[in-house]
C-alpha positions as CSV (number, residue, x, y, z in Angstrom):
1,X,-20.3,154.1,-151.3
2,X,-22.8,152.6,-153.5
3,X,-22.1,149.5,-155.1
4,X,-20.3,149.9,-158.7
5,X,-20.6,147.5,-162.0
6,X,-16.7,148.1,-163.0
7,X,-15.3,146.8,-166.5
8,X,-11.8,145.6,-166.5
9,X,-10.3,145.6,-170.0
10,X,-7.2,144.1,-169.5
11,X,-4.5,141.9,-172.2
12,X,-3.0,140.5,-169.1
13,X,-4.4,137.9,-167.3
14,X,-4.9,134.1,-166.0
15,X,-2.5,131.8,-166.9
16,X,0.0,135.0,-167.2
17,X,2.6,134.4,-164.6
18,X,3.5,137.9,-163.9
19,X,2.5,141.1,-161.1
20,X,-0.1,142.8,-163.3
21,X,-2.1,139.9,-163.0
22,X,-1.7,139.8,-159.6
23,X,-2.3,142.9,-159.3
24,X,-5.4,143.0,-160.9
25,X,-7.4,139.9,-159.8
26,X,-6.5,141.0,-156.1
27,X,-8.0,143.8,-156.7
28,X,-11.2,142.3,-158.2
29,X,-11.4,140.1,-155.4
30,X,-11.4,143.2,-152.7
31,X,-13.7,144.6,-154.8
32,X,-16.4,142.4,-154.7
33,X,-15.8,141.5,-151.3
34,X,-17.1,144.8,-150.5
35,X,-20.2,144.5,-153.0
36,X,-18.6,145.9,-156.4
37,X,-19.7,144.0,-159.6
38,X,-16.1,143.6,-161.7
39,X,-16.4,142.4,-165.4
40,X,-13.0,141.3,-166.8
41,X,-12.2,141.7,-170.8
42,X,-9.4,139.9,-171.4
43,X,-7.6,137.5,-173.7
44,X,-9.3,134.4,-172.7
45,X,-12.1,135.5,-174.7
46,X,-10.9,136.2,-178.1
47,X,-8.7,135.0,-180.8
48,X,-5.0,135.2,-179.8
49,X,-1.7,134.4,-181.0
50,X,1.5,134.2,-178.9
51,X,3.7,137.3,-178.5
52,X,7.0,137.3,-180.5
53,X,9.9,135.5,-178.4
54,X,7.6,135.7,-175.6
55,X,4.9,132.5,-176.3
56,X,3.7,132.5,-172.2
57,X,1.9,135.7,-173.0
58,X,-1.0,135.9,-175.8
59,X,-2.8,138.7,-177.4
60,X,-6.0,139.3,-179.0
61,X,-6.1,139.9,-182.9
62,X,-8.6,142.1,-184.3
63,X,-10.6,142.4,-181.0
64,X,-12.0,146.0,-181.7
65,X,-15.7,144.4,-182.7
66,X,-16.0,142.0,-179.8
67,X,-14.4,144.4,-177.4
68,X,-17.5,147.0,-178.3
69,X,-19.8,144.8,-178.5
70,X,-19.4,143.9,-174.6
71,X,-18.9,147.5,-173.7
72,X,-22.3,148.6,-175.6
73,X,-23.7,145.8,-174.1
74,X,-22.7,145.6,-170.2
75,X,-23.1,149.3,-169.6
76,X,-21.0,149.5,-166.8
77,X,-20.2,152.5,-164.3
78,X,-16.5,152.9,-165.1
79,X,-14.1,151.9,-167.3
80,X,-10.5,150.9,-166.1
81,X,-8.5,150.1,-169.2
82,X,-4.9,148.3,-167.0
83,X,-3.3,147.6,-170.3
84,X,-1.5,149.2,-173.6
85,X,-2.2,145.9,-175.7
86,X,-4.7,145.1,-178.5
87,X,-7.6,145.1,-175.8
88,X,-6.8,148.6,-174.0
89,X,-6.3,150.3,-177.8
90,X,-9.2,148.6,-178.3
91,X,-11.8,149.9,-175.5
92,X,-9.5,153.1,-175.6
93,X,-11.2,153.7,-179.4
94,X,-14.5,152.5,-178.2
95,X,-14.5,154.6,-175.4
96,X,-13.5,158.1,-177.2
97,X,-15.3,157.6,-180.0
98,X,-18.6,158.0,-177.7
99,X,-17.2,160.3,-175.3
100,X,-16.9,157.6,-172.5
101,X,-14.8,158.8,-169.8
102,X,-12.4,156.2,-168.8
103,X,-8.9,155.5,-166.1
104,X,-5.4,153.6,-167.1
105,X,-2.7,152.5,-165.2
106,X,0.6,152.1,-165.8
107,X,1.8,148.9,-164.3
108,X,5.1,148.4,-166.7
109,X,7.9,150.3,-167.9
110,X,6.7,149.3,-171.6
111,X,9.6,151.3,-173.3
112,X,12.1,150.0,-171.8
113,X,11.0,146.5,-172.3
114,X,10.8,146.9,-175.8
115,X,14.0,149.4,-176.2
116,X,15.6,145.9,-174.7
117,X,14.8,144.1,-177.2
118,X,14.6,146.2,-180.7
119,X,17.1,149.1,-179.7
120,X,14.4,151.7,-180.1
121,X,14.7,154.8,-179.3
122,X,13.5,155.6,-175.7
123,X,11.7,159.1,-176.5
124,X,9.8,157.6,-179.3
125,X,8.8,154.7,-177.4
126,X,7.6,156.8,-174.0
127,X,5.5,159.5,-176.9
128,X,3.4,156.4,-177.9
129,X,2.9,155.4,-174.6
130,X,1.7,158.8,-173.4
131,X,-0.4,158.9,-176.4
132,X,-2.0,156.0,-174.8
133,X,-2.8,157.7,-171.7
134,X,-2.9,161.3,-172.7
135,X,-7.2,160.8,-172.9
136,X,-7.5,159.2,-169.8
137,X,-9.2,161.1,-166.7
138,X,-7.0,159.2,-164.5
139,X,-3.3,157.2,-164.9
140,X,-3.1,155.6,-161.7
141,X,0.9,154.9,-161.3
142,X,2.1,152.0,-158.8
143,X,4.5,154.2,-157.1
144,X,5.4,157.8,-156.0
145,X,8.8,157.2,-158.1
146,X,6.5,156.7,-161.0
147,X,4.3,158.9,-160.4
148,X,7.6,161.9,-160.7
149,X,8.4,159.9,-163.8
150,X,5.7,160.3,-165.5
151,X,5.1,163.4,-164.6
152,X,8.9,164.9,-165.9
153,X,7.7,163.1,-169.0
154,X,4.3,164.8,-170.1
155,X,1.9,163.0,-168.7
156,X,-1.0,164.4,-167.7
157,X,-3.8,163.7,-164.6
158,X,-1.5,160.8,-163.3
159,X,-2.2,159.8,-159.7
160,X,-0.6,157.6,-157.2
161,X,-1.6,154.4,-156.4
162,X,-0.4,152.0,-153.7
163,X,-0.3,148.6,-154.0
164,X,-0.6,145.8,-151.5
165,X,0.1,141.9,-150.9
166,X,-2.1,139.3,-149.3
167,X,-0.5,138.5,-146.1
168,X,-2.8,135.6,-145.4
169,X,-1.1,133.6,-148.5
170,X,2.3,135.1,-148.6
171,X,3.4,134.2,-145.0
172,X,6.3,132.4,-142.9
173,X,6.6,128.6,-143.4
174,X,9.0,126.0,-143.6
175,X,12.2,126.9,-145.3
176,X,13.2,123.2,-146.4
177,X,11.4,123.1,-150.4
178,X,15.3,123.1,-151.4
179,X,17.8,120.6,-150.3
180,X,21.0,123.3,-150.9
181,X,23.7,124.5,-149.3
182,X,22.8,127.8,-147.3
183,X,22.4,130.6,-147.7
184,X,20.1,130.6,-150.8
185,X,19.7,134.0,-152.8
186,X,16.9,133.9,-154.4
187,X,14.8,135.2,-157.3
188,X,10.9,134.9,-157.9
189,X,9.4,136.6,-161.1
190,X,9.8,136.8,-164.8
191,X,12.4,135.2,-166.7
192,X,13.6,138.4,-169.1
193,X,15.6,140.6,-170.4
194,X,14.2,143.3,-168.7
195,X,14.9,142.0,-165.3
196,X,18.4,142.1,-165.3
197,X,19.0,138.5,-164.4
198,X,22.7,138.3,-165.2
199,X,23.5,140.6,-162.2
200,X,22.0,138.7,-159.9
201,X,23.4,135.5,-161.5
202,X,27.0,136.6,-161.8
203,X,27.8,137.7,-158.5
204,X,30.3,135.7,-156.5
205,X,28.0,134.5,-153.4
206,X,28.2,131.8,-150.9
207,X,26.0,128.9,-151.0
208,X,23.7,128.6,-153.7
209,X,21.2,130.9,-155.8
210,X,17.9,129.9,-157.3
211,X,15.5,131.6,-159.9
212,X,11.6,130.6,-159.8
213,X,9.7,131.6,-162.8
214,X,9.2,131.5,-166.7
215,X,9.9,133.4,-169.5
216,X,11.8,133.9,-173.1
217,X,15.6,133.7,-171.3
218,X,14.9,130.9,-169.1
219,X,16.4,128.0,-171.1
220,X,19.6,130.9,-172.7
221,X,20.2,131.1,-168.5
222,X,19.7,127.8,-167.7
223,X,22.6,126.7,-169.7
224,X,25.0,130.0,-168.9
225,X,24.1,129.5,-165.3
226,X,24.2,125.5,-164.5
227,X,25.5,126.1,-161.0
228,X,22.2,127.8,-160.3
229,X,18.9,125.3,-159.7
230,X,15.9,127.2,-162.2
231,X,12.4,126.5,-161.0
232,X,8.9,126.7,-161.8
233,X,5.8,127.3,-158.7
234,X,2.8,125.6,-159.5
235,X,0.0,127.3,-157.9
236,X,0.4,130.0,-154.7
237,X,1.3,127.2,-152.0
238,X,4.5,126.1,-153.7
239,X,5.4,129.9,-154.1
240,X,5.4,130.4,-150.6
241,X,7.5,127.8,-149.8
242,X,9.6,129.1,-152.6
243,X,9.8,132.0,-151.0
244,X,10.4,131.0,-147.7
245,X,13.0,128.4,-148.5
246,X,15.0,131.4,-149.7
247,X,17.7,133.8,-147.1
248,X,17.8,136.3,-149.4
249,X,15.7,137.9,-152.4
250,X,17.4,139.8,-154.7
251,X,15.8,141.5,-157.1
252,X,18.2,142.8,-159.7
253,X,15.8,144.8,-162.0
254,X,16.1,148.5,-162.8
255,X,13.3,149.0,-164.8
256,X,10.5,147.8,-162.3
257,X,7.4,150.5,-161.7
258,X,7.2,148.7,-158.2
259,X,7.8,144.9,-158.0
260,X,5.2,143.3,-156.0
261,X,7.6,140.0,-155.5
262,X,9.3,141.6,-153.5
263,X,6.6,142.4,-150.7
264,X,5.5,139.2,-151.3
265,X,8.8,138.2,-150.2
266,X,9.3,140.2,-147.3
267,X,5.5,138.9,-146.0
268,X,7.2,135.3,-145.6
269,X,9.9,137.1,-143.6
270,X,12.8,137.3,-146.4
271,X,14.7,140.1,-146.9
272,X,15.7,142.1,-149.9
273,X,18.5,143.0,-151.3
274,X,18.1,145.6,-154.7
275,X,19.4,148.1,-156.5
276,X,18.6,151.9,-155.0
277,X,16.5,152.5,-158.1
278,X,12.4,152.9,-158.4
279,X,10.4,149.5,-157.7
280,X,12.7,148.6,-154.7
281,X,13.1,152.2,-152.9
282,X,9.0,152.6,-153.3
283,X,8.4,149.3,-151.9
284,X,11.0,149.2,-149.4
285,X,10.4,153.0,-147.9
286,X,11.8,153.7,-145.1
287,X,12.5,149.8,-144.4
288,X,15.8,150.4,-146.3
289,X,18.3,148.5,-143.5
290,X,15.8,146.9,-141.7
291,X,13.6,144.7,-144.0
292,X,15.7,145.6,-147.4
293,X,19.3,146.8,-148.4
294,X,19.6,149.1,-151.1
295,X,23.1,149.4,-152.7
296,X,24.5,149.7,-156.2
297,X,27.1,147.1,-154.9
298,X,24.2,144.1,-155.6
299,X,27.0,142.1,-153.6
300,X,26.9,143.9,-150.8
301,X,23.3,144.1,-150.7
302,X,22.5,140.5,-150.8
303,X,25.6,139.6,-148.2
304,X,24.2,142.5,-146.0
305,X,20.9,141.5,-146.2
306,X,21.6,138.0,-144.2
307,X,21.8,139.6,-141.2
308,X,18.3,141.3,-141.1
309,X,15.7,140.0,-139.1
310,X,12.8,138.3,-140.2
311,X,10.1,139.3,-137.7
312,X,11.2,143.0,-139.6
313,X,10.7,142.1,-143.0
314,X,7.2,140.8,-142.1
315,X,6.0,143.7,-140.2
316,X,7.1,146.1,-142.7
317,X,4.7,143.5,-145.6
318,X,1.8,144.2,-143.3
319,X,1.5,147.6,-143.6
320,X,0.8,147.1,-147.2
321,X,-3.0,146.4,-147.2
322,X,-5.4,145.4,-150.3
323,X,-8.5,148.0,-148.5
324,X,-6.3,150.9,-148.9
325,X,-5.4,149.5,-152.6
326,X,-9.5,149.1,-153.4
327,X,-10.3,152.3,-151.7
328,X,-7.1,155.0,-153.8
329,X,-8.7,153.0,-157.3
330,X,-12.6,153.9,-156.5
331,X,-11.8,157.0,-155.9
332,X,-9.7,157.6,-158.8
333,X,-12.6,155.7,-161.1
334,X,-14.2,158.0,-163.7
335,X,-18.2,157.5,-163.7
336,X,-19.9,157.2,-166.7
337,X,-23.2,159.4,-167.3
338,X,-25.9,157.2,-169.4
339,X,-28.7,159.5,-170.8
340,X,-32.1,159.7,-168.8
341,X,-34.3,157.1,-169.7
342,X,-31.8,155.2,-171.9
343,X,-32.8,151.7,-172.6
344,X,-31.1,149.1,-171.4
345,X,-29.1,146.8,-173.7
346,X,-28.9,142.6,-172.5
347,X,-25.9,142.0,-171.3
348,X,-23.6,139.6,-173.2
349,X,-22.3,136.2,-171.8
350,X,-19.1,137.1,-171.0
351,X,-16.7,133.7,-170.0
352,X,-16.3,133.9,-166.0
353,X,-12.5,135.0,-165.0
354,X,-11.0,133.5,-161.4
């Protein structure tokens, strides 16, 4: 396959703790390791102000000039818009306006994050969504769960896409980053509503439970939840060792379209223990009892889940591989027809992403 000039447009992105940007700059780093020119639009280059109760993420305001103004200018083969913020509406407009075909994903159960927080109603919530998407040649969804989802709700051309972990970061190492009393249950992601923290935090366990990450319920937690340690990673290194210092990962979300924490836990060797609900059944498979326990008894699962081995949880991470990921989202990319003979426009300095 020939190599492709790909535009990202994307309102999450470096320094967002979260999977969607892991997602994404994995993938632009298999990408161009295979000889694929990727072109991130994201926040970083335009004027933002903080989300509402949620300051760790920013979004772009007014970016619909700027945003085609690089996409005039690049002239790129495809067009993946990742995100349903200012920036994807944005290129979304851009794009239809001059009959540019163009792919989404859905990474995020949107509508329930925000029927979380303003008691919404779901139905309108999941129409704007699929509003979003409904021009799109291709909505590549994380999981096959999602993918039924999505499908029982109207959406059209949706695909599945898998996604992976980088097994060469996320791996086994030493276990002692805590000084605690074992076991330690752990949690490694966002610190919001949407993740269903109190269930993982109320549960009567042994030994001692610790939640890594940021977010707009951290401090609330921290102080309903002092028995618990709360931590923040700096950088992938101290992840792992998060990670590995951990017995247990429990991952107490219901909302999750797959919840690539989770595989990053299970690469260092950690099992899971979830709820039997999308995110955990998709990532788990048919690792559920060996690298995972799925119950509705979150209890259960997490004391269960001690007794799994290791050397399991790891093999099962390593059959989910970053080519496969690069290979499901070419395929699935929408190319972009310029007309014969079509001068090309200088392309724009565009601020270099990691």
């Amino acid at each position: 396959m020939s190599a492709r000039h790909i535009v990202l447009v994307t309102d999450a992105w470096f320094p967002q703790p979260n999977g969607v940007v892991r997602v994404l700059s994995s993938l632009k780093r298999e990408l161009e390791a295979v000889g694929h020119r990727i072109t991130v639009i994201e926040p970083g280059q335009f004027h933002t102000v903080p989300l509402p109760t949620y300051s760790e993420i920013r979004l772009a305001v007014f970016p619909g000039r700027r945003v085609a103004h690089l996409l005039s200018s690049l002239r790129p083969d495809a067009i993946h818009i990742a995100t349903e913020g200012p920036l994807g509406w944005a290129a979304r407009a851009w794009c239809l306006k001059r009959q540019i075909p163009f792919t989404t994903a859905y990474h995020s159960k949107f509508p329930e994050y925000v029927q979380a927080r303003t008691g919404l109603p779901l139905d309108w919530l999941y129409a704007a969504v699929r509003r979003f998407h409904a021009p799109s040649q291709v909505v590549l969804a994380p999981s096959q769960n999602v993918f039924h989802e999505l499908t029982a709700r109207g959406f059209e051309r949706v695909r599945h896409w898998a996604h992976g972990v980088d097994t060469t970061v996320f791996r086994p190492d030493r276990k002692n980053l805590f000084d605690l009393p074992r076991p330690i249950f752990l949690y490694v992601g966002r610190v919001t509503v949407d993740k269903n923290l109190t269930a993982f935090l109320d549960l009567d366990l042994p030994g001692s439970k610790v939640v890594v990450g940021s977010g707009p319920q951290r401090e609330a937690l921290k102080k309903a939840y002092p028995q618990a340690l709360f931590h923040i990673a700096e950088g992938d290194e101290e992840l792992r060792l998060c990670f590995n210092a951990g017995d247990v990962f429990v991952f107490p979300s219901r909302t999750d379209t797959f919840g690539l924490v989770m595989l990053e836990a299970l690469a260092c060797g950690v099992p899971v223990a979830a709820f039997p609900v999308t995110g955990p059944q998709d990532v788990l498979l048919d690792a559920a009892g060996t690298a995972g326990i799925l119950d509705t008894d979150l209890k259960q699962a997490a004391l269960t889940a001690l007794t799994l081995d290791p050397a399991d949880c790891r093999a099962h991470a390593l059959r989910f591989g970053w080519d496969e990921v690069a290979r499901q989202f070419l395929e699935a990319l929408a190319p972009i027809r310029y007309t014969v003979g079509e001068p090309a426009t200088e392309s724009p300095h565009v601020p270099s992403c990691p």
